[in-house]
mmCIF file of the C-alpha atoms, coordinates in Angstrom:
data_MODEL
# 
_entry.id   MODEL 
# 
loop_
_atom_site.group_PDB 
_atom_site.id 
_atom_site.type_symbol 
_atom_site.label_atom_id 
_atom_site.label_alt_id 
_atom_site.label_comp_id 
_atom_site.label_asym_id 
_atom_site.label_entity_id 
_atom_site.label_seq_id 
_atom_site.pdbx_PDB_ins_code 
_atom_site.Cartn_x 
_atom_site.Cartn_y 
_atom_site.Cartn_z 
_atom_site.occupancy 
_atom_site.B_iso_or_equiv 
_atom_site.pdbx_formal_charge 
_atom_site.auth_seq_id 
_atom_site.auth_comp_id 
_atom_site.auth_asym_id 
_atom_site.auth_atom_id 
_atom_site.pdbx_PDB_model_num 
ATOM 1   C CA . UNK A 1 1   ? 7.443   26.961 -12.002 1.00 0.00 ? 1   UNK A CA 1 
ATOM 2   C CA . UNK A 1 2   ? 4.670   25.467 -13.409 1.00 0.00 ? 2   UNK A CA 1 
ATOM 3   C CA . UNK A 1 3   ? 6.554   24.411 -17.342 1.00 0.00 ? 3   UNK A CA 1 
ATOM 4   C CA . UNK A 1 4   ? 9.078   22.890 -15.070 1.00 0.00 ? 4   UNK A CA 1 
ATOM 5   C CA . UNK A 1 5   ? 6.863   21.034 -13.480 1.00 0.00 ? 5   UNK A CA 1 
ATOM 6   C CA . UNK A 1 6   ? 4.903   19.651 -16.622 1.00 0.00 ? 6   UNK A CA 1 
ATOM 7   C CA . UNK A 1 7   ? 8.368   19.354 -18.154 1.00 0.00 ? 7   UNK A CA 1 
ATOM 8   C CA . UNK A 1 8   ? 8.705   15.195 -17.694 1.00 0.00 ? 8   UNK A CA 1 
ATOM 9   C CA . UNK A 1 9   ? 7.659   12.593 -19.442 1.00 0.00 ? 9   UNK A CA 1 
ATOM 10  C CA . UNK A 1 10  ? 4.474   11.390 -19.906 1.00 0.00 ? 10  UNK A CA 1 
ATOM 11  C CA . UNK A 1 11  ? 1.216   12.748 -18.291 1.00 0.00 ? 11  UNK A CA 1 
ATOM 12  C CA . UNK A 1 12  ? 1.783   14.419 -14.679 1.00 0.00 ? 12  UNK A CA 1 
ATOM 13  C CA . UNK A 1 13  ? -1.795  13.968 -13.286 1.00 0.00 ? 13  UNK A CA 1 
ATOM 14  C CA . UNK A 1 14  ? -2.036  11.327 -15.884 1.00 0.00 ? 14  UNK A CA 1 
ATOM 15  C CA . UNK A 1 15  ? -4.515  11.576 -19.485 1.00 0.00 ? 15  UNK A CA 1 
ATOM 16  C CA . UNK A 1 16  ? -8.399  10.061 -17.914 1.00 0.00 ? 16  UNK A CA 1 
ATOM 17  C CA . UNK A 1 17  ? -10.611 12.833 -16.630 1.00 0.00 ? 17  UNK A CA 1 
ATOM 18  C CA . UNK A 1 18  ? -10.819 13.384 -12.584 1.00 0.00 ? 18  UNK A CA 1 
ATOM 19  C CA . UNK A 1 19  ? -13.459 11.107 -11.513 1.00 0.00 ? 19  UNK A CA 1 
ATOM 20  C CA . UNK A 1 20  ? -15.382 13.791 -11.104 1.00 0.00 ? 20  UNK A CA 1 
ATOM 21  C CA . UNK A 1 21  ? -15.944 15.292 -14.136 1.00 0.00 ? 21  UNK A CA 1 
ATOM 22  C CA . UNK A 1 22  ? -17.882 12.430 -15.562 1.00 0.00 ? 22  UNK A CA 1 
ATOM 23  C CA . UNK A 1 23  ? -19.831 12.148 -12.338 1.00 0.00 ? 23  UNK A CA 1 
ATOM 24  C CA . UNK A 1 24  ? -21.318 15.875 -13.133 1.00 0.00 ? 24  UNK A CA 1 
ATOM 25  C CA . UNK A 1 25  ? -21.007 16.199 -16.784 1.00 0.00 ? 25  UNK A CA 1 
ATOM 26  C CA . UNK A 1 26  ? -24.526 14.819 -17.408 1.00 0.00 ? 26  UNK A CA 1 
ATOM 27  C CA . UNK A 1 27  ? -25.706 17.634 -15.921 1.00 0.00 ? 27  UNK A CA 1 
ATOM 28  C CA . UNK A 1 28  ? -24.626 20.148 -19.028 1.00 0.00 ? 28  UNK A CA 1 
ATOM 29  C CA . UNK A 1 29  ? -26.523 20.298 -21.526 1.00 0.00 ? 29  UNK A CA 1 
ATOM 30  C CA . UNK A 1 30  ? -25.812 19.247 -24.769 1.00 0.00 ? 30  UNK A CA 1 
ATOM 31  C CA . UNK A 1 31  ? -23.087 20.864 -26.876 1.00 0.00 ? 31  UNK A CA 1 
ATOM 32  C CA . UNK A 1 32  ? -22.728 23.260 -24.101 1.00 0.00 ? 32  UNK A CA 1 
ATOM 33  C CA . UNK A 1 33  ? -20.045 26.056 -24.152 1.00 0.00 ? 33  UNK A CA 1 
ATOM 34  C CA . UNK A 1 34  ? -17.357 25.276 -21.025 1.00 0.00 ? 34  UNK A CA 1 
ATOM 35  C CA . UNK A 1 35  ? -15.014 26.946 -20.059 1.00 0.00 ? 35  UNK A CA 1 
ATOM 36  C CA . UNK A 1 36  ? -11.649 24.516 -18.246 1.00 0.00 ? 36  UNK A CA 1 
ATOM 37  C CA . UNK A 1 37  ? -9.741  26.820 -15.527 1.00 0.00 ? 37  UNK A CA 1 
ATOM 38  C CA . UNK A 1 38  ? -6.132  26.017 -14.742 1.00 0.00 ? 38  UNK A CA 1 
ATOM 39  C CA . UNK A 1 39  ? -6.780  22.597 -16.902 1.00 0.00 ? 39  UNK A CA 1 
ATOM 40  C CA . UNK A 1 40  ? -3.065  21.901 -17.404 1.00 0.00 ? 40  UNK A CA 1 
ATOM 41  C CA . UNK A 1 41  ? -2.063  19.310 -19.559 1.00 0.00 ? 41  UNK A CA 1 
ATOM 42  C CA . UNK A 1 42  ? -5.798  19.042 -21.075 1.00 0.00 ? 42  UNK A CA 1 
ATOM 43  C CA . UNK A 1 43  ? -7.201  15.443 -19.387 1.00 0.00 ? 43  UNK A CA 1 
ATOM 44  C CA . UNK A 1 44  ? -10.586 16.962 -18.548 1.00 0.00 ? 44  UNK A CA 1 
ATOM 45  C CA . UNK A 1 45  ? -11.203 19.587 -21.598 1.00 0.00 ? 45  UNK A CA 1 
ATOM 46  C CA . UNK A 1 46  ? -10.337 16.544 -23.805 1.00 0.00 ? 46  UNK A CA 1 
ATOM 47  C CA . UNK A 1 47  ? -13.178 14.531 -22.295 1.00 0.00 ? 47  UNK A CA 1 
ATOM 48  C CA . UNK A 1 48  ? -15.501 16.978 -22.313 1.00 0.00 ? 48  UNK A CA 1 
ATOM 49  C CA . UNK A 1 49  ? -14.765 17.573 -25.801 1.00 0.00 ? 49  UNK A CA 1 
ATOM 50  C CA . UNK A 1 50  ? -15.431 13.973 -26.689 1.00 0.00 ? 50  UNK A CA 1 
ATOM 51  C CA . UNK A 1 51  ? -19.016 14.170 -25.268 1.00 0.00 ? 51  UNK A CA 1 
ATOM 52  C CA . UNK A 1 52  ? -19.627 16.840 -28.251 1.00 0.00 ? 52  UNK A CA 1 
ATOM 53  C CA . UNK A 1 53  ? -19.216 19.687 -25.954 1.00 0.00 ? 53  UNK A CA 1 
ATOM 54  C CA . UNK A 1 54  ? -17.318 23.129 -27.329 1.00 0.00 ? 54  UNK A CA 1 
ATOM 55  C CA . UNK A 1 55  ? -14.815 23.673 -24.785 1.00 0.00 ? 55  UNK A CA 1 
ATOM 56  C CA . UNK A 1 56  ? -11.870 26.276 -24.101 1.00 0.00 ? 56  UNK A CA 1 
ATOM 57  C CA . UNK A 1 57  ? -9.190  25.707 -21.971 1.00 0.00 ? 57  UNK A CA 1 
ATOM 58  C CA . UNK A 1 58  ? -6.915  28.070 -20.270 1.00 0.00 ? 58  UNK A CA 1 
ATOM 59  C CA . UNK A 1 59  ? -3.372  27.611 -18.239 1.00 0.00 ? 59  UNK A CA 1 
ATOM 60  C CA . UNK A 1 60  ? -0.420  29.545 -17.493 1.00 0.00 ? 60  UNK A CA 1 
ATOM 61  C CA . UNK A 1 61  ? 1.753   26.655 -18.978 1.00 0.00 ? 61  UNK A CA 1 
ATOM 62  C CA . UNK A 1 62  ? 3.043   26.518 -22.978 1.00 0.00 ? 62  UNK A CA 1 
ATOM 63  C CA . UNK A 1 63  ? 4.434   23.210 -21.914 1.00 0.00 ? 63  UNK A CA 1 
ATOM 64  C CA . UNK A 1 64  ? 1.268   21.604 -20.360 1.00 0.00 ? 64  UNK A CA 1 
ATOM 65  C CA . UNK A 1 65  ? -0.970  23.015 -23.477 1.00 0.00 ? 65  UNK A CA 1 
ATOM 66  C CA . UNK A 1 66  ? 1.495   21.236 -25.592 1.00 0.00 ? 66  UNK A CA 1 
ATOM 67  C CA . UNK A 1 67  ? 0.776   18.310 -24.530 1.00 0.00 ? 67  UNK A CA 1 
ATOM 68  C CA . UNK A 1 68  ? -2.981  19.314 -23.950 1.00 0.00 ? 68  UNK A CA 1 
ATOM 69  C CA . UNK A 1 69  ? -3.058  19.918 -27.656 1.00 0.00 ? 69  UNK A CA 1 
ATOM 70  C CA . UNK A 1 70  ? -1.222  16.263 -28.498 1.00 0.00 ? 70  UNK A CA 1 
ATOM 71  C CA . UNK A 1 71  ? -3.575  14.737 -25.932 1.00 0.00 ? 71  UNK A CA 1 
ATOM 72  C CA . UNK A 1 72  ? -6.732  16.364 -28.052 1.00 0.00 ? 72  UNK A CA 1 
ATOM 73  C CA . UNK A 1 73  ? -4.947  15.218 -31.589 1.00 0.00 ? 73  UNK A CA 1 
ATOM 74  C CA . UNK A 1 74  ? -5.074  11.772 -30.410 1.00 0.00 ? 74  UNK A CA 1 
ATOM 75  C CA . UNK A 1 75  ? -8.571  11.625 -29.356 1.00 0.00 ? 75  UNK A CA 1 
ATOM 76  C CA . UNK A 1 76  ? -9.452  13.559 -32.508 1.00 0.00 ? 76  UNK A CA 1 
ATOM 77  C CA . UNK A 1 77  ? -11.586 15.865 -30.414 1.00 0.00 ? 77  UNK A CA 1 
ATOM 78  C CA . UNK A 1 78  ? -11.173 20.205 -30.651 1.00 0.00 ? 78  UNK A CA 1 
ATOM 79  C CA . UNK A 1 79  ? -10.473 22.201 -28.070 1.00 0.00 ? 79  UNK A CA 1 
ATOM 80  C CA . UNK A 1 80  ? -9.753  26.388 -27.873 1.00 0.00 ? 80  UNK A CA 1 
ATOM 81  C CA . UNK A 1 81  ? -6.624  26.210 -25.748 1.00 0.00 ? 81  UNK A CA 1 
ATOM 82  C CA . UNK A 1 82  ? -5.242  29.492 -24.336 1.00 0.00 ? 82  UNK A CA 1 
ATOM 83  C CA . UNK A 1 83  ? -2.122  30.606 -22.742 1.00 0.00 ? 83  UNK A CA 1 
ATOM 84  C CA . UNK A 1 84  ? -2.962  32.937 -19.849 1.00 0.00 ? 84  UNK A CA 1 
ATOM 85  C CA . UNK A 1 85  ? -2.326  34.175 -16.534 1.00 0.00 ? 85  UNK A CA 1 
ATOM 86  C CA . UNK A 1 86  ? -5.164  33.456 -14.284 1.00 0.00 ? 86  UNK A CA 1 
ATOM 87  C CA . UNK A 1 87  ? -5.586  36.708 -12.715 1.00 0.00 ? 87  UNK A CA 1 
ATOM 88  C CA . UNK A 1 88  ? -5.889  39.045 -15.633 1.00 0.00 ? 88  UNK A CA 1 
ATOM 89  C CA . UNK A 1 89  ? -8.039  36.547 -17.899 1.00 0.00 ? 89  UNK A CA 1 
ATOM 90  C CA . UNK A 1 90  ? -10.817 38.684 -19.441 1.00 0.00 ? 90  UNK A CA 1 
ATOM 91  C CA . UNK A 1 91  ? -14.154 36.798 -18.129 1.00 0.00 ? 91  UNK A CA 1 
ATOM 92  C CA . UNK A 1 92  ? -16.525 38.822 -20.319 1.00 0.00 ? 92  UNK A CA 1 
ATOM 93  C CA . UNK A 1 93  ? -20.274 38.501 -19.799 1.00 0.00 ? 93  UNK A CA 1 
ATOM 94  C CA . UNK A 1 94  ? -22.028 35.821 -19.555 1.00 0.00 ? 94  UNK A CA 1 
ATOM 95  C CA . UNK A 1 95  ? -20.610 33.734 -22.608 1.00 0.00 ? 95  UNK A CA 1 
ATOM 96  C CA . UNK A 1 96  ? -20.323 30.359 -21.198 1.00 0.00 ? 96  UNK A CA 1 
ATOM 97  C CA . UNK A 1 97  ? -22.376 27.262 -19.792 1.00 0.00 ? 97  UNK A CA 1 
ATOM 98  C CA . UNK A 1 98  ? -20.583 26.615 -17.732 1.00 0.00 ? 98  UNK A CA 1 
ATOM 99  C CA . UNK A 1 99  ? -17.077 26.775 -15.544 1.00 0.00 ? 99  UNK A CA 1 
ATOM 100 C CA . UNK A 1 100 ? -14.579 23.825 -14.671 1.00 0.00 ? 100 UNK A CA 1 
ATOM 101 C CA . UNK A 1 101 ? -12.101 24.259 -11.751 1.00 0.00 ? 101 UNK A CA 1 
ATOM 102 C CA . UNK A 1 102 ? -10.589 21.438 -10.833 1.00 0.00 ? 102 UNK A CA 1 
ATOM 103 C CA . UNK A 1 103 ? -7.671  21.172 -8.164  1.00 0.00 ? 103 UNK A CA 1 
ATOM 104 C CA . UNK A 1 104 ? -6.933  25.151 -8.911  1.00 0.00 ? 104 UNK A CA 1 
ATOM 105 C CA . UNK A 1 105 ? -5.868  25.538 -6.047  1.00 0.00 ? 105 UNK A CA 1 
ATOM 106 C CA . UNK A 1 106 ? -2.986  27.947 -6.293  1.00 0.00 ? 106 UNK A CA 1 
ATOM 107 C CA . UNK A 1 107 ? -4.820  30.613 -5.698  1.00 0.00 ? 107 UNK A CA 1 
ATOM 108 C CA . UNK A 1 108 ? -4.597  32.646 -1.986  1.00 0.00 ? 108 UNK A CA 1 
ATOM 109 C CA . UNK A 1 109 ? -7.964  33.689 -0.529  1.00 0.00 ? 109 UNK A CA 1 
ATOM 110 C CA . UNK A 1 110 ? -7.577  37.124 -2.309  1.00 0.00 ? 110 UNK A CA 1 
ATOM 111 C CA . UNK A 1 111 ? -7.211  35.746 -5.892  1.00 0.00 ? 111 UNK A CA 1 
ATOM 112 C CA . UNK A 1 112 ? -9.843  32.924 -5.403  1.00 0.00 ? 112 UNK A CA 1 
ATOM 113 C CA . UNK A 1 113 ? -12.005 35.714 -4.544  1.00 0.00 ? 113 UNK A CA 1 
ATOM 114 C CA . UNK A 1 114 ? -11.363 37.213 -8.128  1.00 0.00 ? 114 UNK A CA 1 
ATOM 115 C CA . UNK A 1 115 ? -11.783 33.990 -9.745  1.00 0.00 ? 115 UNK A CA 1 
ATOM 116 C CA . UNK A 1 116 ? -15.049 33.408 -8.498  1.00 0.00 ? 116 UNK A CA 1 
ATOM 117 C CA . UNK A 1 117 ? -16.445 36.932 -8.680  1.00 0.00 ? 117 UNK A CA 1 
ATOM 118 C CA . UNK A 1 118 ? -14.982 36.043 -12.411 1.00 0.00 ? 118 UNK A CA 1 
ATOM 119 C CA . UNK A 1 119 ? -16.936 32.982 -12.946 1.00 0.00 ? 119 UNK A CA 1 
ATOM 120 C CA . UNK A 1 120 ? -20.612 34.418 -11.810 1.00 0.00 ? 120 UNK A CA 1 
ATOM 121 C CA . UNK A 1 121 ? -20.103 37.240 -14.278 1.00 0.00 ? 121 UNK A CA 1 
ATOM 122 C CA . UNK A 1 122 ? -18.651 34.666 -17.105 1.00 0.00 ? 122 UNK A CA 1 
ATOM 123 C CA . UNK A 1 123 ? -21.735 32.022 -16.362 1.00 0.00 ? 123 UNK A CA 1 
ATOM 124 C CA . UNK A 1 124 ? -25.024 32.415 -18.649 1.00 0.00 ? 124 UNK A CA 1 
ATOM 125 C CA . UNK A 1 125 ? -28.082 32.768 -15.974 1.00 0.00 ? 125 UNK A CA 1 
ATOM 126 C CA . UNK A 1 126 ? -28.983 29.454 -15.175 1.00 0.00 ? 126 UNK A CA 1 
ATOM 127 C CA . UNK A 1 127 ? -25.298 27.781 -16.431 1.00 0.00 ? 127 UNK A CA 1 
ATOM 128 C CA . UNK A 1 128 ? -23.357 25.880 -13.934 1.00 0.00 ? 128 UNK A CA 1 
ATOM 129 C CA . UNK A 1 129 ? -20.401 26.347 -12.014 1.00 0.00 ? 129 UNK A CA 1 
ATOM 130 C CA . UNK A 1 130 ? -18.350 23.090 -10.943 1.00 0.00 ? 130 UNK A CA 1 
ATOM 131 C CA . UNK A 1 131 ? -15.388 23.035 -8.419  1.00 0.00 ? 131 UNK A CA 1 
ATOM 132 C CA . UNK A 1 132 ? -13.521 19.895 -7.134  1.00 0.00 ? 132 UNK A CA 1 
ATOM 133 C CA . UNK A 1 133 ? -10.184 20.199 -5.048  1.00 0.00 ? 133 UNK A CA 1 
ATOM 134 C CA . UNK A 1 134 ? -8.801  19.311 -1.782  1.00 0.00 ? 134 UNK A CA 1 
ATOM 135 C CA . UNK A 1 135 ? -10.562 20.063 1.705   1.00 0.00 ? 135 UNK A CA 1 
ATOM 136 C CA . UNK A 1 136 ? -7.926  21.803 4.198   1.00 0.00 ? 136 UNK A CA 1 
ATOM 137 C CA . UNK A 1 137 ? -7.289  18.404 6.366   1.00 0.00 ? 137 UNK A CA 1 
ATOM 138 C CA . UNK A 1 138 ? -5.528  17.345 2.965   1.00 0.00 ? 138 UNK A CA 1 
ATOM 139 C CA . UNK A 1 139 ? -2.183  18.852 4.279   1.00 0.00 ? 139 UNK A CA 1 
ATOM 140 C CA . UNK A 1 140 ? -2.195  16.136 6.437   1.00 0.00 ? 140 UNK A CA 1 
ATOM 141 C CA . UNK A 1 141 ? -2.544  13.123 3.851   1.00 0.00 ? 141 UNK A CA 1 
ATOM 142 C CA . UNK A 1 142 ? 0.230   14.825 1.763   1.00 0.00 ? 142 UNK A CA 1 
ATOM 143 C CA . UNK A 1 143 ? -1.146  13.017 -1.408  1.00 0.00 ? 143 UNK A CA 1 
ATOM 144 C CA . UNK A 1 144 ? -0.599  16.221 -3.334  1.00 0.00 ? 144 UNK A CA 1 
ATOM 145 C CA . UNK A 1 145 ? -2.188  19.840 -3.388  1.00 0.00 ? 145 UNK A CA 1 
ATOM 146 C CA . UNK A 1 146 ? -0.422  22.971 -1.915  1.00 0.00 ? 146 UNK A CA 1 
ATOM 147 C CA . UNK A 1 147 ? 1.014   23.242 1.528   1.00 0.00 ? 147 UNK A CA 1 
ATOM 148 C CA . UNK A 1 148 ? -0.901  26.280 2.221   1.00 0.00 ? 148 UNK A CA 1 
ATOM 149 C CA . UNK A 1 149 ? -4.140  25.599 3.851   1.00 0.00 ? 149 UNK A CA 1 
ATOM 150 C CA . UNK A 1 150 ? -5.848  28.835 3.276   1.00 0.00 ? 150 UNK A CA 1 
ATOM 151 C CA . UNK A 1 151 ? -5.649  28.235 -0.291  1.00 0.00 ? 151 UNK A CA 1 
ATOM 152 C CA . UNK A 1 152 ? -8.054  25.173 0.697   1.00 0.00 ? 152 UNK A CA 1 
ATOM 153 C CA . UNK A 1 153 ? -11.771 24.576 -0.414  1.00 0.00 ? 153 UNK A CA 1 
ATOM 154 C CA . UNK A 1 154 ? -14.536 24.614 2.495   1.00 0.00 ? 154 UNK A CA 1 
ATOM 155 C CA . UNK A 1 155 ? -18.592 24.378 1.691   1.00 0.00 ? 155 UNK A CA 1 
ATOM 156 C CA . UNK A 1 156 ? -18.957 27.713 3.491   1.00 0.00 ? 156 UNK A CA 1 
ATOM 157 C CA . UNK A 1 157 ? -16.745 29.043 1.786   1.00 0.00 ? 157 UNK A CA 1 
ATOM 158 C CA . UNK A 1 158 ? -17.641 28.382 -1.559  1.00 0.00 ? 158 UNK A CA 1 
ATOM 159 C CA . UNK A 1 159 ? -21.665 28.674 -0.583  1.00 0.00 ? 159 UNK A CA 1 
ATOM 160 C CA . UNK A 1 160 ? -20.726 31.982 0.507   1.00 0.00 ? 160 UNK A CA 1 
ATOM 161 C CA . UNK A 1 161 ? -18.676 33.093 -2.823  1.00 0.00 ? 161 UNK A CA 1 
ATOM 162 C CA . UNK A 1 162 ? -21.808 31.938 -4.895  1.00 0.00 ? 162 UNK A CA 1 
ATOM 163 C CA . UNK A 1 163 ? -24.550 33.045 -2.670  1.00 0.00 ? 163 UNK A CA 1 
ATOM 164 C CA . UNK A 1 164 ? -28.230 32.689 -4.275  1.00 0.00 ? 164 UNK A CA 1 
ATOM 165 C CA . UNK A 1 165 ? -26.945 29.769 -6.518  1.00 0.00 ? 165 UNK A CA 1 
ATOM 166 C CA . UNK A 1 166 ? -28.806 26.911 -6.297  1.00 0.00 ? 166 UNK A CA 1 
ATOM 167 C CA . UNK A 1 167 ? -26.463 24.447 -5.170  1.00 0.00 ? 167 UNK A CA 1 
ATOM 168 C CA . UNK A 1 168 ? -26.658 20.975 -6.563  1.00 0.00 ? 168 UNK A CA 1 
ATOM 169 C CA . UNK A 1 169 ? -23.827 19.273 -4.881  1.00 0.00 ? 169 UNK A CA 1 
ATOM 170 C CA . UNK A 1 170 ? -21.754 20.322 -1.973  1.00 0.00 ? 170 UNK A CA 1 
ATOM 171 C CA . UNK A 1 171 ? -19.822 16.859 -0.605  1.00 0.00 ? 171 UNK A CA 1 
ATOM 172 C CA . UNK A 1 172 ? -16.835 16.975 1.863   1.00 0.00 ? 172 UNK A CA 1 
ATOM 173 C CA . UNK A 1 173 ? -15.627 13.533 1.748   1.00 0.00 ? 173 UNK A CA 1 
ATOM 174 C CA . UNK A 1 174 ? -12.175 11.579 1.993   1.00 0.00 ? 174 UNK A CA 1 
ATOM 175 C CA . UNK A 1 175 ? -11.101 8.959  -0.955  1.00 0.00 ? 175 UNK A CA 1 
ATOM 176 C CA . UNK A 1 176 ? -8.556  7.149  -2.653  1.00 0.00 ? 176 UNK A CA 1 
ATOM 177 C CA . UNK A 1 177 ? -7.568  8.617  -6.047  1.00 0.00 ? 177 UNK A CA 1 
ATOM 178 C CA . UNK A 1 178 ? -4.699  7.389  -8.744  1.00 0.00 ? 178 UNK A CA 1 
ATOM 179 C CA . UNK A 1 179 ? -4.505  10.409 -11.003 1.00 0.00 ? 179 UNK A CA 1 
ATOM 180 C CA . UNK A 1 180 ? -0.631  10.256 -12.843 1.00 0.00 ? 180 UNK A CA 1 
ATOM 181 C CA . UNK A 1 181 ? 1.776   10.684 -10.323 1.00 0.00 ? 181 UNK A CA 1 
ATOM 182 C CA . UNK A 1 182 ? 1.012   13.843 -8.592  1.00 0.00 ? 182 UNK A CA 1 
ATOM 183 C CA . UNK A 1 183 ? -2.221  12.766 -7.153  1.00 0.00 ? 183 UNK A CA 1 
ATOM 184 C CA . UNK A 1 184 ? -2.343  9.356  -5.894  1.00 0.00 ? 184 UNK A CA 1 
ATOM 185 C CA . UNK A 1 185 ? -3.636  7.759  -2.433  1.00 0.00 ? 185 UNK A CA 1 
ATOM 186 C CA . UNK A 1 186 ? -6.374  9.000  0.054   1.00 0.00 ? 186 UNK A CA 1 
ATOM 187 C CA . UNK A 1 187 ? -7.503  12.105 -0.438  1.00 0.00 ? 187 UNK A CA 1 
ATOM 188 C CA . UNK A 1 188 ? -9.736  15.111 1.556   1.00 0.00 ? 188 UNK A CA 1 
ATOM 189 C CA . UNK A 1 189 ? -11.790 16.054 -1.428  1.00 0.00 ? 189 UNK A CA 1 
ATOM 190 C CA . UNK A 1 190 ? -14.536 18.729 -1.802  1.00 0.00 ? 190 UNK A CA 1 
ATOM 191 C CA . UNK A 1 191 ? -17.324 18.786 -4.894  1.00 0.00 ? 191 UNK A CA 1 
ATOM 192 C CA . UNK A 1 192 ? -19.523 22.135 -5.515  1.00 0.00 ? 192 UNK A CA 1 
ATOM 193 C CA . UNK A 1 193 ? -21.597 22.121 -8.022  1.00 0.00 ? 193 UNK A CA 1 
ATOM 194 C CA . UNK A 1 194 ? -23.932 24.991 -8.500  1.00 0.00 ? 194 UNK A CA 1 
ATOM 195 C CA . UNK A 1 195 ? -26.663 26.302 -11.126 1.00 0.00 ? 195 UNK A CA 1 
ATOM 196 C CA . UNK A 1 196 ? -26.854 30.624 -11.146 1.00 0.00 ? 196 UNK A CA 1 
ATOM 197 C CA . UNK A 1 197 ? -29.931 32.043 -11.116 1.00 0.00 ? 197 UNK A CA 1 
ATOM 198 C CA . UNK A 1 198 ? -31.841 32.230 -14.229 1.00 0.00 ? 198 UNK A CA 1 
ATOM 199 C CA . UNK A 1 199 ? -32.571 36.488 -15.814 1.00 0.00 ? 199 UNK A CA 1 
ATOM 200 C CA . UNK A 1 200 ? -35.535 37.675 -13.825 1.00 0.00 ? 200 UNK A CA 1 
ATOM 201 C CA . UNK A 1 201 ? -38.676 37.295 -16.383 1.00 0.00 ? 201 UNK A CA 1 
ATOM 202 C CA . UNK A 1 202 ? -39.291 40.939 -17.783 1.00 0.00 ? 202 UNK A CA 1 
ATOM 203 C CA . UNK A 1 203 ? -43.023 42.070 -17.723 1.00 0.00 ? 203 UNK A CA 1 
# 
């Protein structure tokens, strides 16, 4: 489904970074290691990669890390791109600064649950996790995202899956994006961004 979908022409959610990825990205410190979930055709791993960041991105799609890996060529910036199925992705321990999600949204309540569980165990204590996608009134806008509302972001929700984070931004808010041709008019949009705990001081 998802190389047919990335098969056209051309950029599908276009080549410029969500608009929120720069908003946050000040908050990682420098030459962090990040880790890009789901980041399809590469737009944000590619920015984050030009602010001098060592970044890995992952997707199901050969045909949207093609183009991931021309988009990254042209901006003459390196990025670890890896073809791989979401739900048996090998998290490891603690090896990154932090995790991008953005719209990933494919995944039911059950396989969200992995990914998360997957993210606090992947996250260095005190690294960042950082999650934008649609709110569940977005079926209504039908301005892209999946039909199914349960596979839908809510601040409980997320609070809840990252419980004893300190959360640094948790905004449920409606806007207008332009984002290639897949994303484009208003929008129900949710931003998490959270910091885990740092390793309890041994005495």
């Amino acid at each position: 489904m998802w190389d047919k979908r990335y098969a056209g022409d051309g950029y599908l959610f276009g080549t410029e970074p969500a608009g929120f990825v720069p908003r946050f990205a000040g908050l990682l410190p420098p030459a962090a290691r990040v880790l890009c979930l789901g980041d399809g055709e590469g737009r944000n791993s590619v920015y984050l990669a030009g602010l001098g960041h060592r970044v890995s991105a992952m997707d199901a799609s050969s045909v949207a890390l093609a183009k991931a890996r021309a988009l990254a060529a042209s901006r003459g910036v390196s990025v670890s791109i890896h073809q791989a199925d979401i739900a048996t992705w090998d998290w490891g321990q603690g090896q990154w600064d932090a995790i991008l999600g953005v719209f990933i949204q494919f995944a039911a309540p059950p396989l969200r649950a992995i990914i998360h569980q997957g993210i606090a165990q992947a996250v260095v204590p005190g690294g960042l996790v950082l999650l934008h996608g649609y709110a569940p009134r977005q079926v209504h806008n039908g301005t892209g995202g999946p039909s199914a509302v349960e596979n839908l972001y809510t601040l409980d929700g997320l609070r809840a899956d990252f419980a004893g984070w300190q959360v640094l931004e948790a905004a449920d808010y409606d806007a207008e994006i332009a984002e290639g041709s897949a994303h484009v008019g208003a929008s129900a949009l949710i931003d998490f961004v959270a910091r885990k705990p740092p390793a309890p001081v041994r005495r």
